[in-house]
C-alpha angles and dihedrals in degrees: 000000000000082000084060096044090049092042082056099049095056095047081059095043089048098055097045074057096058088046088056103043086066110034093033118019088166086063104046087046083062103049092050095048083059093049085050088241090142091173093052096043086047086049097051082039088064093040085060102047089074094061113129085222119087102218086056097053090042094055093043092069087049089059095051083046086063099042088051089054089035079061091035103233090145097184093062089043085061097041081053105045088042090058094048089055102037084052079048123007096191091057 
């Protein structure tokens, strides 16, 4: 019967995914970041590069600055994190 509950829930959990990975890719990047799914943090991360608002793209370079170290290819997460704060220094 627990098989059944947990098979429900993540029914549930994936569809509040789905939701975020199209109204809010920042969010789902994160959440994925948190859930160590690098590909699919650096995917949301490029979906919202392409944002027309600054803070998103902006944080969306952030987001591909911590997969790189999540992978740890420390010199792209550099190249990531300068040009955040070279793009905003007070980030």
């Amino acid at each position: 019967m627990m098989g059944a509950v947990k098979a429900a829930a993540d029914v549930h959990l994936s569809d509040e995914i789905v939701v975020l990975q199209r109204e809010d890719p920042i969010t789902a990047a994160y959440y994925y970041m948190f859930r160590r799914d690098y590909r699919a943090a650096r995917r949301m991360a490029d979906v919202a590069s392409l944002s027309d608002n600054g803070k998103t793209r902006l944080l969306a370079e952030h987001v591909k600055g911590l997969v790189a170290r999540g992978l740890n290819d420390w010199s792209e997460a550099a190249n990531h994190f300068r040009a955040v704060i070279e793009s905003n220094p007070e980030f």
